[in-house]
MDAnalysis code that builds the backbone (N, CA, C; Angstrom):
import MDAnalysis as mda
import numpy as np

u = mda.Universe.empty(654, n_residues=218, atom_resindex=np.repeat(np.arange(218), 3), trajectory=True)
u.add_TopologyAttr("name", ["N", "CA", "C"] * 218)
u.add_TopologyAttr("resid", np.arange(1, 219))
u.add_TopologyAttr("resname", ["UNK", "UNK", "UNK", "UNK", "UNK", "UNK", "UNK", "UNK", "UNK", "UNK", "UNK", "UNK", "UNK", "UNK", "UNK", "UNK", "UNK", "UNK", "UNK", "UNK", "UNK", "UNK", "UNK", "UNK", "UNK", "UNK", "UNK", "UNK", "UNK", "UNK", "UNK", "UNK", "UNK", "UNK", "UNK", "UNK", "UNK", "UNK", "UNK", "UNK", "UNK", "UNK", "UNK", "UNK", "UNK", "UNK", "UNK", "UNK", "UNK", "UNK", "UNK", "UNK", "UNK", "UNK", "UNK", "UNK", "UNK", "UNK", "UNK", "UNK", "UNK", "UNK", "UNK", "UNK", "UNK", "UNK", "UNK", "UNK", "UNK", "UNK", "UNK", "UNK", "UNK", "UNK", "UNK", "UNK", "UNK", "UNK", "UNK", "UNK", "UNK", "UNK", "UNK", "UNK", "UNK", "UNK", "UNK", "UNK", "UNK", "UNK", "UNK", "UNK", "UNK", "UNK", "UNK", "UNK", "UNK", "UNK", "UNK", "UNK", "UNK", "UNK", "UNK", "UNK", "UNK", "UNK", "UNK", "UNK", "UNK", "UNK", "UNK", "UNK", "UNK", "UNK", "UNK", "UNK", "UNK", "UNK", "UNK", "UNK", "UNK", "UNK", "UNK", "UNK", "UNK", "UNK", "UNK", "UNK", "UNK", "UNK", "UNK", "UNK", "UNK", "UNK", "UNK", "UNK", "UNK", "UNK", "UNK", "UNK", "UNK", "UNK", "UNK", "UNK", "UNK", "UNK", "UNK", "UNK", "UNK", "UNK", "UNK", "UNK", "UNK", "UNK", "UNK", "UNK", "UNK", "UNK", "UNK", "UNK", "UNK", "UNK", "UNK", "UNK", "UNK", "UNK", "UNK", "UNK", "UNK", "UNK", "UNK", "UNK", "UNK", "UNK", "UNK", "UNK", "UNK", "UNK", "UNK", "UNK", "UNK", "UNK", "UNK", "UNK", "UNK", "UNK", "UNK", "UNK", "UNK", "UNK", "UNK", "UNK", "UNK", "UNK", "UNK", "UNK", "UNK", "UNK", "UNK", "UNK", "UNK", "UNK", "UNK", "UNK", "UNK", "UNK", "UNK", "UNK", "UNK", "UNK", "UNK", "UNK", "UNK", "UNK", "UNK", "UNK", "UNK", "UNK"])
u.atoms.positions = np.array([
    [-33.651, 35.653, 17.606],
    [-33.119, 36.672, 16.699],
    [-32.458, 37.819, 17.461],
    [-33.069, 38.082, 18.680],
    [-32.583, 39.378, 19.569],
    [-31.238, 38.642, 20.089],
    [-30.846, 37.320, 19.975],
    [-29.795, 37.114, 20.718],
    [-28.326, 36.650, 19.334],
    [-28.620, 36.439, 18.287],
    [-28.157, 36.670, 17.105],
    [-28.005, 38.226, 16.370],
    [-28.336, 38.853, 16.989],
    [-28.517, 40.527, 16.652],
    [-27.557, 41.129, 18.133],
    [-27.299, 40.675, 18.706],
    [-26.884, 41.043, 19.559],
    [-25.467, 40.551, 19.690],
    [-24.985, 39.305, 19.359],
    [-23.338, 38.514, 18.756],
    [-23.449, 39.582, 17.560],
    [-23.807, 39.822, 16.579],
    [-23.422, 40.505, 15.761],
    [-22.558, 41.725, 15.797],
    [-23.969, 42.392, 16.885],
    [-23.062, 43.950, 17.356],
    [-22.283, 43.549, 18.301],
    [-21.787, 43.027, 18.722],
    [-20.231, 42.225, 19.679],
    [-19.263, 42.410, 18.614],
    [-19.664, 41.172, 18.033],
    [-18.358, 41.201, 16.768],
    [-18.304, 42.009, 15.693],
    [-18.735, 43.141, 15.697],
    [-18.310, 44.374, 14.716],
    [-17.466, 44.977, 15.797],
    [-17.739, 45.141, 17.520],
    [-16.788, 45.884, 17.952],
    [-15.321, 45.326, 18.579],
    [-15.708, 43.431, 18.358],
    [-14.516, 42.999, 18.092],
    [-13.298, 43.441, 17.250],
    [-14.397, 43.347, 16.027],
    [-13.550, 43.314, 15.123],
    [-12.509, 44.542, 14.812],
    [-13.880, 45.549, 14.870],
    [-13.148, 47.166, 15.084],
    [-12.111, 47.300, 15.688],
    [-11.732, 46.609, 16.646],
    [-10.632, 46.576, 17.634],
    [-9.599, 45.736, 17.308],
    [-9.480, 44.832, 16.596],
    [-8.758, 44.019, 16.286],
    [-8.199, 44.611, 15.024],
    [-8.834, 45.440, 14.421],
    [-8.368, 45.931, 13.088],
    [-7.928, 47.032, 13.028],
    [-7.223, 47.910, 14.008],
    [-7.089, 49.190, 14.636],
    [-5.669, 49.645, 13.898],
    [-4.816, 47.984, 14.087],
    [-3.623, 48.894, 13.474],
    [-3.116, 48.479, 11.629],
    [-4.118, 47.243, 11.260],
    [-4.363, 47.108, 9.763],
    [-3.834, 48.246, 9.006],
    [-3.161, 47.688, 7.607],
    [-2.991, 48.807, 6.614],
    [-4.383, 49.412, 6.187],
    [-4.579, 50.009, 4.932],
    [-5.181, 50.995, 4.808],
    [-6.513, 49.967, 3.836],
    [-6.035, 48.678, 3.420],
    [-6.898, 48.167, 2.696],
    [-7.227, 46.880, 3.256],
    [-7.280, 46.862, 4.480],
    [-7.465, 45.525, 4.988],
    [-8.067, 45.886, 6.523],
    [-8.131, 46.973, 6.644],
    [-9.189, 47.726, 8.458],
    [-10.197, 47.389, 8.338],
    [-10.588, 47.930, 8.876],
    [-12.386, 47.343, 9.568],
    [-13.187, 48.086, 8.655],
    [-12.814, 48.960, 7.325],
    [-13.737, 49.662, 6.510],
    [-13.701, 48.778, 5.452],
    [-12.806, 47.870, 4.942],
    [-12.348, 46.407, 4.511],
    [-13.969, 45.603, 4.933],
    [-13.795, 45.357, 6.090],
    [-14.686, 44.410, 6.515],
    [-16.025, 45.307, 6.580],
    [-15.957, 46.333, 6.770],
    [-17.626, 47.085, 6.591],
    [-18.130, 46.736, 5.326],
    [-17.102, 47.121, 4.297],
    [-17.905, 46.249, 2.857],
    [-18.254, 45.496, 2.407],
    [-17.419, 44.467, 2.866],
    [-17.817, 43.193, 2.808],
    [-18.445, 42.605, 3.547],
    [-18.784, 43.144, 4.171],
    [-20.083, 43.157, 5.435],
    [-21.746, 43.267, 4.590],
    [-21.175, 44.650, 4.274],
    [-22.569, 44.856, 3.570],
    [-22.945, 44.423, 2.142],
    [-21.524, 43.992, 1.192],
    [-21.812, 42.961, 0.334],
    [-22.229, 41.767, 0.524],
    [-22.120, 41.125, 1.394],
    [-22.257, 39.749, 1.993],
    [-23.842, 40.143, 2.242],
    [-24.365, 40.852, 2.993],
    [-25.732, 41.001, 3.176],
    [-26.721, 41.042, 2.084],
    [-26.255, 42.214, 1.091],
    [-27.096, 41.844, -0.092],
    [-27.512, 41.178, -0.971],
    [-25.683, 40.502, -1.385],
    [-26.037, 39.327, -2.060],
    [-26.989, 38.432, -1.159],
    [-26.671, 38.247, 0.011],
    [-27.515, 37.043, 0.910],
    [-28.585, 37.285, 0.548],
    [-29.537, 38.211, 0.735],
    [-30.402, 38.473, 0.450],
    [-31.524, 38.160, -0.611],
    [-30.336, 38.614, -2.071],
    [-30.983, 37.797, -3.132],
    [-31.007, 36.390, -3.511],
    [-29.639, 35.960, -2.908],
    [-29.328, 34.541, -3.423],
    [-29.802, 33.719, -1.668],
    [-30.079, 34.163, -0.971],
    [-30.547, 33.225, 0.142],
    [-29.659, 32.941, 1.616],
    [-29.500, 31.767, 1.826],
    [-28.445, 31.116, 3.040],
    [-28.972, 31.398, 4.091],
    [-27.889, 30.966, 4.992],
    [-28.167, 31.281, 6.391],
    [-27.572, 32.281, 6.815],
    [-28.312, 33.779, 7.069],
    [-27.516, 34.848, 7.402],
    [-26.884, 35.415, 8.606],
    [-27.359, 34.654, 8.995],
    [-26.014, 34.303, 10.624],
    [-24.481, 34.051, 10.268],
    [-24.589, 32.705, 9.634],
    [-23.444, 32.355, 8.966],
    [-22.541, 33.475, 7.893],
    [-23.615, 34.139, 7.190],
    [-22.964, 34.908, 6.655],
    [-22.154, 35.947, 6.727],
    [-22.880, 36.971, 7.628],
    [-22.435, 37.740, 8.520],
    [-21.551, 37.572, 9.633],
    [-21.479, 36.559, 10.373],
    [-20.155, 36.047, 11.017],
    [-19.041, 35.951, 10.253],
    [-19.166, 35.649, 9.228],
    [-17.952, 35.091, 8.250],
    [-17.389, 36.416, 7.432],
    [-18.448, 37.103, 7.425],
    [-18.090, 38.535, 6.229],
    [-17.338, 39.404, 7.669],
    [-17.911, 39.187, 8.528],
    [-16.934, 40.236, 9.649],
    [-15.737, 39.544, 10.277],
    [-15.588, 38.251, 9.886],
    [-14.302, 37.727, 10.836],
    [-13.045, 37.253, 9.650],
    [-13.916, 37.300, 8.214],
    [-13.234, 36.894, 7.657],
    [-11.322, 36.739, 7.483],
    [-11.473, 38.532, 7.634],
    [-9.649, 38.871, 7.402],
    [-8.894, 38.900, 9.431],
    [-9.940, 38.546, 10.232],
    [-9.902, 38.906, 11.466],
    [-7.957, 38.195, 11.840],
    [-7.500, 37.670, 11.295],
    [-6.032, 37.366, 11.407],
    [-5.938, 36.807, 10.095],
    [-5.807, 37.979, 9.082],
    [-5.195, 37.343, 7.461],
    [-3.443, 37.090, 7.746],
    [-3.453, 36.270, 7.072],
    [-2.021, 35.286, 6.556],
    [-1.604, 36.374, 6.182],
    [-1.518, 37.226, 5.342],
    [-0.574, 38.373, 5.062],
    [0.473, 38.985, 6.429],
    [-0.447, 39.091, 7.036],
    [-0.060, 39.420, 8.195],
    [0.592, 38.625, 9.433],
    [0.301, 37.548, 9.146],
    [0.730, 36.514, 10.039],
    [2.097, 35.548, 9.363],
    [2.549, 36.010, 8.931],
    [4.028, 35.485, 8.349],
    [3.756, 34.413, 7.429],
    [2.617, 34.359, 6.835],
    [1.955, 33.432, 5.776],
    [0.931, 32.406, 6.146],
    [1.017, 32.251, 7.731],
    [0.072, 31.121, 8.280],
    [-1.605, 31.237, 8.056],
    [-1.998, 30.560, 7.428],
    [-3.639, 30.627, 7.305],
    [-4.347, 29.977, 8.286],
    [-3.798, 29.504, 9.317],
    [-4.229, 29.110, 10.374],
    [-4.796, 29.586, 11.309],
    [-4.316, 30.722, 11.743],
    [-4.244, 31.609, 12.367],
    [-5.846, 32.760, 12.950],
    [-6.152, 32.877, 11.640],
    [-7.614, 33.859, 11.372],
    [-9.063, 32.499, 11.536],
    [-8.645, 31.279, 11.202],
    [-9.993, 30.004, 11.666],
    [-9.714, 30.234, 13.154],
    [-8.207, 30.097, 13.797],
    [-8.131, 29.782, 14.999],
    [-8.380, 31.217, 15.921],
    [-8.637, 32.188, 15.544],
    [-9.007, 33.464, 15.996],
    [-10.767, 33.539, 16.172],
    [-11.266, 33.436, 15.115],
    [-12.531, 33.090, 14.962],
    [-13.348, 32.349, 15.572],
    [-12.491, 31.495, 15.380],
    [-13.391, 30.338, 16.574],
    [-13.253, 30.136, 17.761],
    [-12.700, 30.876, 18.666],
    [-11.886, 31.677, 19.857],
    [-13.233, 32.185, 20.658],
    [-13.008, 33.200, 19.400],
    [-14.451, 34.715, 19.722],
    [-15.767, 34.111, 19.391],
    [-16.645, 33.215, 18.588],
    [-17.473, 32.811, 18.574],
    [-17.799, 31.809, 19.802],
    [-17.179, 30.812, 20.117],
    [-17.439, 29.866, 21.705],
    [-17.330, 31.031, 22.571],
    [-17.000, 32.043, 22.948],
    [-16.411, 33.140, 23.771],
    [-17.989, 33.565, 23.584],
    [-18.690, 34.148, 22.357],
    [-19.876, 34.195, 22.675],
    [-21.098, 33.480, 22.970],
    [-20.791, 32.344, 22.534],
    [-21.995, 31.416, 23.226],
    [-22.543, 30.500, 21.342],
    [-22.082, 31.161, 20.489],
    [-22.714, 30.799, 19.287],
    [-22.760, 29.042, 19.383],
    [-23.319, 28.430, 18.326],
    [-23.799, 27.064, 18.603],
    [-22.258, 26.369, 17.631],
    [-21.914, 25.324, 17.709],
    [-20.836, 24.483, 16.686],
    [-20.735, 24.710, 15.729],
    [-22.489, 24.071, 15.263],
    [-22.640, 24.125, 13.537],
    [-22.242, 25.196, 12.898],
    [-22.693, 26.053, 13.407],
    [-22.262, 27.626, 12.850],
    [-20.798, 27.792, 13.324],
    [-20.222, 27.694, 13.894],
    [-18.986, 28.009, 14.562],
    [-18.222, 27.085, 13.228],
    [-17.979, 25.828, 13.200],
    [-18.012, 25.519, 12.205],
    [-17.860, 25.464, 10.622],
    [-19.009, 26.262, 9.790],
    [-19.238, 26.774, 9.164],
    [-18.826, 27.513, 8.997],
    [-18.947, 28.858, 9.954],
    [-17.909, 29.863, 9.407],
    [-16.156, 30.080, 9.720],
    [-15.904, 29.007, 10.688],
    [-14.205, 28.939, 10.481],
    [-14.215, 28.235, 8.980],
    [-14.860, 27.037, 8.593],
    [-14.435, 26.687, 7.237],
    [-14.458, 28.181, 6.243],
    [-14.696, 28.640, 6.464],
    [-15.200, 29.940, 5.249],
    [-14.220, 30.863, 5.538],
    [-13.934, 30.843, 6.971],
    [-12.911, 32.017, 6.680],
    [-11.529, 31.467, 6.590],
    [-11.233, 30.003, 6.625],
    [-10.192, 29.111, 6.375],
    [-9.710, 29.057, 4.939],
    [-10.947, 29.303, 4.131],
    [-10.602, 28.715, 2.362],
    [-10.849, 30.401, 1.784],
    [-11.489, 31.064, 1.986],
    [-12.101, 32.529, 1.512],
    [-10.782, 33.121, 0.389],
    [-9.852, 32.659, 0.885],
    [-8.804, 33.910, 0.413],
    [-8.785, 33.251, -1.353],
    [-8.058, 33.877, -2.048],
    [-7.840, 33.751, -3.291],
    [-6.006, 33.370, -3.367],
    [-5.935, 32.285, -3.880],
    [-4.317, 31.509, -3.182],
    [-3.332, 31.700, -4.266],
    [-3.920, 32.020, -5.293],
    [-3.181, 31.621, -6.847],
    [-4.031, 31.491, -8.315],
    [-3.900, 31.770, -9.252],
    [-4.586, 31.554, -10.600],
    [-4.703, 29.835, -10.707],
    [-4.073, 29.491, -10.279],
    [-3.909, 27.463, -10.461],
    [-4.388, 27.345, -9.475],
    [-4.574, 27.361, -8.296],
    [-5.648, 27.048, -6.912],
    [-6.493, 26.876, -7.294],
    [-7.068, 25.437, -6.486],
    [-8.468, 25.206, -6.465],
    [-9.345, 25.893, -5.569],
    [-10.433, 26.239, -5.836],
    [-11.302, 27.111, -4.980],
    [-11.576, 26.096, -3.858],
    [-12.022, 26.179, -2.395],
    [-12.008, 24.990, -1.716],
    [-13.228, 25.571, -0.913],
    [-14.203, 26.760, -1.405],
    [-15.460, 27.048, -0.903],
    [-16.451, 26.620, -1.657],
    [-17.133, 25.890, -0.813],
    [-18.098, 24.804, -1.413],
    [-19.788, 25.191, -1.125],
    [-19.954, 25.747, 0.257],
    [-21.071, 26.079, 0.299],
    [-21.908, 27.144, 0.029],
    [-23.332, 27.508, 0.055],
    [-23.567, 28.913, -0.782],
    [-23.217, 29.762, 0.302],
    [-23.100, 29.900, 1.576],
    [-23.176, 30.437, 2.548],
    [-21.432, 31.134, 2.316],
    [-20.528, 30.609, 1.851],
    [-18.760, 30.483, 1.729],
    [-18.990, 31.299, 0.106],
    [-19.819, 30.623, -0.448],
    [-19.159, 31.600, -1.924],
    [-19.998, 33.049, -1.491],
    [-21.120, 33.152, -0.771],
    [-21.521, 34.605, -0.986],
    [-20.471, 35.343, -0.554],
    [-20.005, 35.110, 0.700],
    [-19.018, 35.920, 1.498],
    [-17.918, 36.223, 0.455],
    [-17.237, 35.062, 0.334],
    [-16.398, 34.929, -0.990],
    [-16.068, 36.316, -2.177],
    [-17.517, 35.920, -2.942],
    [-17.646, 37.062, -3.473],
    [-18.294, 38.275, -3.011],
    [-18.339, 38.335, -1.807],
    [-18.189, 39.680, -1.514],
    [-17.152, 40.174, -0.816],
    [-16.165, 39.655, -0.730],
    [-14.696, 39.875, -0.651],
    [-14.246, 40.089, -1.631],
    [-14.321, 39.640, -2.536],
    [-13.375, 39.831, -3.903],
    [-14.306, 41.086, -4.796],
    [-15.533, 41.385, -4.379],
    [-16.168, 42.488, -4.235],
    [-15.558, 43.967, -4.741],
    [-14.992, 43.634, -3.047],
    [-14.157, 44.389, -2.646],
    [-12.634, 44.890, -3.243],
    [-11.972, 44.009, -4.163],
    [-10.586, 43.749, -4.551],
    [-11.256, 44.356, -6.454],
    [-12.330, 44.719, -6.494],
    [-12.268, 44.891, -7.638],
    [-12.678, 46.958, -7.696],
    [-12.642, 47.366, -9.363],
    [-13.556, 48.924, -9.160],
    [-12.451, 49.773, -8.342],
    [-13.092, 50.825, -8.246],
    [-12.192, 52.278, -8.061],
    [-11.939, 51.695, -6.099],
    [-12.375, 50.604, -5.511],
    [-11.820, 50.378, -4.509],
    [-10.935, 49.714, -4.576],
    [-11.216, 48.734, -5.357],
    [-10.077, 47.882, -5.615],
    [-9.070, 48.359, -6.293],
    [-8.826, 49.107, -6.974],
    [-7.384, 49.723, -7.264],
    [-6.781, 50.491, -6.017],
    [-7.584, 51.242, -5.182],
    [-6.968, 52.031, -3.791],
    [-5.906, 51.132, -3.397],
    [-6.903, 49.951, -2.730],
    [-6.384, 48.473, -2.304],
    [-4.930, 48.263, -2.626],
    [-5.209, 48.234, -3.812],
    [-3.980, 47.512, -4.425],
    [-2.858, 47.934, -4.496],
    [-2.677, 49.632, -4.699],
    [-2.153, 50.502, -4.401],
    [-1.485, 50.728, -2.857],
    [-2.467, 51.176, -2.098],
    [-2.365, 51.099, -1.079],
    [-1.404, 49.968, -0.079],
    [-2.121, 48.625, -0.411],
    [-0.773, 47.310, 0.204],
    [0.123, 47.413, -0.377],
    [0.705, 47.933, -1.859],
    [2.116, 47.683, -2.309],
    [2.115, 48.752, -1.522],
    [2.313, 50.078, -1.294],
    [2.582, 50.836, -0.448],
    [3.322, 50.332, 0.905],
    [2.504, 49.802, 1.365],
    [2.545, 49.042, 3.000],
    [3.699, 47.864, 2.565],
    [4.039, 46.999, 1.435],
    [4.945, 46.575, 1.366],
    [6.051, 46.961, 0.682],
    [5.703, 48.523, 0.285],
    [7.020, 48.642, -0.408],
    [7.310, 48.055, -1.439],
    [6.738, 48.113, -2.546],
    [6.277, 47.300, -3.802],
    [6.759, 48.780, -5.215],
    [6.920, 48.324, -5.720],
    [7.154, 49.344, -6.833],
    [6.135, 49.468, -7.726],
    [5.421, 50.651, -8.430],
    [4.340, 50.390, -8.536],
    [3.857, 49.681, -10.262],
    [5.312, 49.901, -10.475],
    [4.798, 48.787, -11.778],
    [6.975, 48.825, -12.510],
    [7.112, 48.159, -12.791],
    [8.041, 47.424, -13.349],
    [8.239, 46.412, -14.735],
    [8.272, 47.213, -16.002],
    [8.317, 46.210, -16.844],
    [9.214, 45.286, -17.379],
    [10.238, 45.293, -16.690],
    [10.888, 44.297, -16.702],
    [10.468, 43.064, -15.859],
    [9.232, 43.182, -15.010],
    [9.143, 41.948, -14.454],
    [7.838, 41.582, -15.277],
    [7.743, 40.667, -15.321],
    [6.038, 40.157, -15.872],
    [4.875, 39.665, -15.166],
    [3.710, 39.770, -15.140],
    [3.246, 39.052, -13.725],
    [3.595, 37.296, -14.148],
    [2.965, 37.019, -12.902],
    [2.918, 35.215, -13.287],
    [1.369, 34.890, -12.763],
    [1.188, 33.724, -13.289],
    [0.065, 32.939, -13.152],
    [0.901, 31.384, -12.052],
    [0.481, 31.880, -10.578],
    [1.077, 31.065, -9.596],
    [-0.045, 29.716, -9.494],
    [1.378, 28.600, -9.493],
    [0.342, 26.962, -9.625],
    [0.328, 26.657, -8.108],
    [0.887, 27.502, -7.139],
    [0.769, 27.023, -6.139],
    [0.099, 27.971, -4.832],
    [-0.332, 27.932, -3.949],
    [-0.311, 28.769, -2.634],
    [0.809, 29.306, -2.042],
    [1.852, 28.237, -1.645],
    [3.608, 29.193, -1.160],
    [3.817, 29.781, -2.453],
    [3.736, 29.811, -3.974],
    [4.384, 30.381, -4.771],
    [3.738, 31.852, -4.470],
    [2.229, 32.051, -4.326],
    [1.552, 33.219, -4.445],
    [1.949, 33.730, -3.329],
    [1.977, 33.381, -1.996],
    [2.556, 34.117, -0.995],
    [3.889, 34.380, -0.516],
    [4.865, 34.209, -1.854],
    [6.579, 34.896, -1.448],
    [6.417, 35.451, -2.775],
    [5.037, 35.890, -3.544],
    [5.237, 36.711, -4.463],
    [5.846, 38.505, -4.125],
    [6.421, 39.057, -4.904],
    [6.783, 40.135, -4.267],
    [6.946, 41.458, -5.556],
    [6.576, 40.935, -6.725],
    [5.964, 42.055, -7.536],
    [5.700, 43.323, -7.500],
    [5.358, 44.191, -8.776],
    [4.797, 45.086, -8.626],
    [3.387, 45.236, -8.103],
    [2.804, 46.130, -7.842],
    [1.305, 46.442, -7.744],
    [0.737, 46.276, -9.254],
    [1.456, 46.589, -10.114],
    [0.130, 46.686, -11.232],
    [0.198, 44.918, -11.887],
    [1.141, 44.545, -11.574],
    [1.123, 42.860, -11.763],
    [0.147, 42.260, -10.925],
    [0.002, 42.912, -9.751],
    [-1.215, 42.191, -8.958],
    [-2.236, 42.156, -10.011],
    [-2.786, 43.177, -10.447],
    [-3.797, 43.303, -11.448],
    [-4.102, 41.967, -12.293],
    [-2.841, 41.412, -13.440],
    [-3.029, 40.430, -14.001],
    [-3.526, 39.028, -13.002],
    [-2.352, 39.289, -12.171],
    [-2.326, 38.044, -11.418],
    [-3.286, 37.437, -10.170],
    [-4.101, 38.642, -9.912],
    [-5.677, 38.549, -8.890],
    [-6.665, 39.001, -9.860],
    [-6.630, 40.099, -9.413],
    [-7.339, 41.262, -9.822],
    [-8.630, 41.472, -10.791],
    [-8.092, 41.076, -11.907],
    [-8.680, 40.883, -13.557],
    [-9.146, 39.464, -13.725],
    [-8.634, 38.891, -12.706],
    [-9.107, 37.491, -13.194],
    [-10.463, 37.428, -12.261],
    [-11.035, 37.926, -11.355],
    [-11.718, 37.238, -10.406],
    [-13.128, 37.611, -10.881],
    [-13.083, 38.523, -12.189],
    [-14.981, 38.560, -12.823],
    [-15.445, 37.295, -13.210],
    [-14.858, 36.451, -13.293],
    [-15.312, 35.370, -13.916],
    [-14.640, 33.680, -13.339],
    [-14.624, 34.341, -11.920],
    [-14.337, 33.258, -10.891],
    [-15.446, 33.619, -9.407],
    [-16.207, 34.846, -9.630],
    [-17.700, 35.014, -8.895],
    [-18.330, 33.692, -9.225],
    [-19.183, 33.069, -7.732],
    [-19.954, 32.000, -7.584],
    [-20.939, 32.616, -7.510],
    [-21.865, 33.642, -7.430],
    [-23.556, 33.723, -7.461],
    [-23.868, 34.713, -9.080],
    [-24.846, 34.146, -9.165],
    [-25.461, 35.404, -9.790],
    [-25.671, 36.561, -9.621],
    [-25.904, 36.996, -8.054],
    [-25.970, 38.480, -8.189],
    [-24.289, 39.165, -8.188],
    [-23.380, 38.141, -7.640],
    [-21.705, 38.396, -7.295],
    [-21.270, 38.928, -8.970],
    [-21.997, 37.836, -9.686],
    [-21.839, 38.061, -10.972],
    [-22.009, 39.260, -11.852],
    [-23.055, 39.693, -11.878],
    [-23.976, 40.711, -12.143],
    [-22.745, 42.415, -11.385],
    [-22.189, 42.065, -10.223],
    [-22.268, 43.319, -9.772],
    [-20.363, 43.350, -9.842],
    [-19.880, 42.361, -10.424],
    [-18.321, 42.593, -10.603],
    [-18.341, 43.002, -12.346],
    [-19.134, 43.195, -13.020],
    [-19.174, 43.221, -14.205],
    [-18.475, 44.441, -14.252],
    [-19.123, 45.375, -13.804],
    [-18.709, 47.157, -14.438],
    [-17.362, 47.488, -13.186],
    [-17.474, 46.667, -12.239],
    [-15.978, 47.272, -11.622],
    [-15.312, 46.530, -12.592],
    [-15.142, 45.568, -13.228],
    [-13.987, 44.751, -13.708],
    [-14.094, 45.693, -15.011],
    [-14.804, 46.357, -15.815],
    [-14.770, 47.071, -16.666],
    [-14.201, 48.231, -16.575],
    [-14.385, 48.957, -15.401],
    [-13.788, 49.892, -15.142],
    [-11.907, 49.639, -14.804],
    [-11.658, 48.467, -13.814],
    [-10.294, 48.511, -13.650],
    [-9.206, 48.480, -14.945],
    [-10.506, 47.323, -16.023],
    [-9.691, 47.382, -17.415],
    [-9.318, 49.014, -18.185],
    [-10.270, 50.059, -17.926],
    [-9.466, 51.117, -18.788],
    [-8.829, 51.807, -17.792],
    [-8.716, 51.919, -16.274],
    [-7.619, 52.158, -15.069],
    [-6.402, 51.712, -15.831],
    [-5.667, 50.151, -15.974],
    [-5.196, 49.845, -16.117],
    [-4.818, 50.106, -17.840],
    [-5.525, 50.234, -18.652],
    [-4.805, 50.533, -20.625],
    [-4.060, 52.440, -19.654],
    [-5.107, 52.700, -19.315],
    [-4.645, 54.278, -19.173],
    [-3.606, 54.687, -18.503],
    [-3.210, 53.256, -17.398],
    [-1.797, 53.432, -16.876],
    [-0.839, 53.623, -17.466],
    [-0.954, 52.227, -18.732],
    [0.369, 51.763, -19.306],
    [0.345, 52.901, -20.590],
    [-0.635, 53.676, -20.938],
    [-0.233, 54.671, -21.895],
    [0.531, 55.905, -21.023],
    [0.055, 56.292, -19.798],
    [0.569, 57.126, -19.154],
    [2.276, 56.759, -19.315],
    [2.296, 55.317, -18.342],
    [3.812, 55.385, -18.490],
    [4.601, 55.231, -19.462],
    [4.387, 55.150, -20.790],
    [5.108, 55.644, -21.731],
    [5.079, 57.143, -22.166],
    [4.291, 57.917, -21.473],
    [4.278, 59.424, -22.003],
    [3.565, 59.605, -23.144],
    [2.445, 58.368, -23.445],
    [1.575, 58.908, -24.282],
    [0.059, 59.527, -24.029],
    [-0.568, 60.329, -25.112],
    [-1.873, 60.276, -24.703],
    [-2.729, 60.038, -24.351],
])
């Protein structure tokens, strides 16, 4: 355990470092939450928390956003720094699969996280994408891409594919329909369940209170 407690605090100051020049919703305070979501749920719902915690801190460690769309990129980063520390296969393993499938690809995507160890992390990533953080977020990356922050002449879409979702280029408040709102009821645990309820409640009157704003009503 002292030598699993000890890779841990490695790879938080990996990671810290690797996440230095990240936008504002995807740094290493990104991964602190989902760090510590990943722990709690573990907690109640179980797994192997090695696995978990490797995976909740390496997860975005080279996200496809960033990498010109390649999802390749953040397994092959991961599993770099884990043999680099000595960790064993199985686990090495394990958590490149998790941080390989983790992301959310499209409304028509199949989920391709299968184990409990992959959905806790999972949903405690998407955790994260929901509630008064998850609007920052959302905000925040259209920012970083230069996104307009809502446009009604465009509509969101419901993407059937992975390349369709990643040359999406929308507003920010279309993200909303098109991630966002949908993911209360695409949580895999019970406690994931339980604790996206009132952020997803909350983003819903964020969002009525927008669209009255931008018409100039009350």
């Amino acid at each position: 355990m002292v030598h699993v407690k000890g890779n841990i605090d490695k790879t938080v100051e990996f990671v810290k470092e690797k996440m230095k020049s990240t936008d504002g919703g995807h740094d290493w305070w990104h991964i602190y939450r989902v760090w510590q979501n990943a722990k709690h749920i573990g907690e109640k719902e179980g797994g192997d928390m090695e696995v978990i915690e490797f995976a909740a801190l390496l997860h975005d460690i080279a996200d496809w956003k960033f990498q010109g769309g390649d999802s390749t990129v953040g397994p092959k980063v991961a599993r770099e720094w884990l043999q680099n520390i000595g960790v064993e296969k199985e686990t090495i393993d394990h958590v490149c699969n998790i941080v390989q499938h983790i992301s959310y690809m499209g409304a028509g995507v199949e989920n391709k996280i299968s184990t409990l160890e992959g959905k806790i992390v999972q949903d405690a990533d998407r955790l994260d994408a929901l509630g008064a953080i998850g609007i920052a977020r959302a905000f925040s990356y259209g920012g970083f891409k230069s996104r307009e922050l809502y446009n009604p002449n465009i509509p969101p879409m419901l993407h059937g594919s992975a390349e369709e979702y990643k040359k999406n280029k929308s507003s920010s408040l279309n993200h909303f329909y098109e991630k966002l709102l949908l993911l209360k009821d695409r949580m895999n645990t019970k406690t994931g369940k339980a604790m996206a309820e009132e952020r997803h409640t909350y983003m819903e009157e964020y969002v009525r209170r927008f669209l009255t704003e931008w018409e100039g009503k009350e």
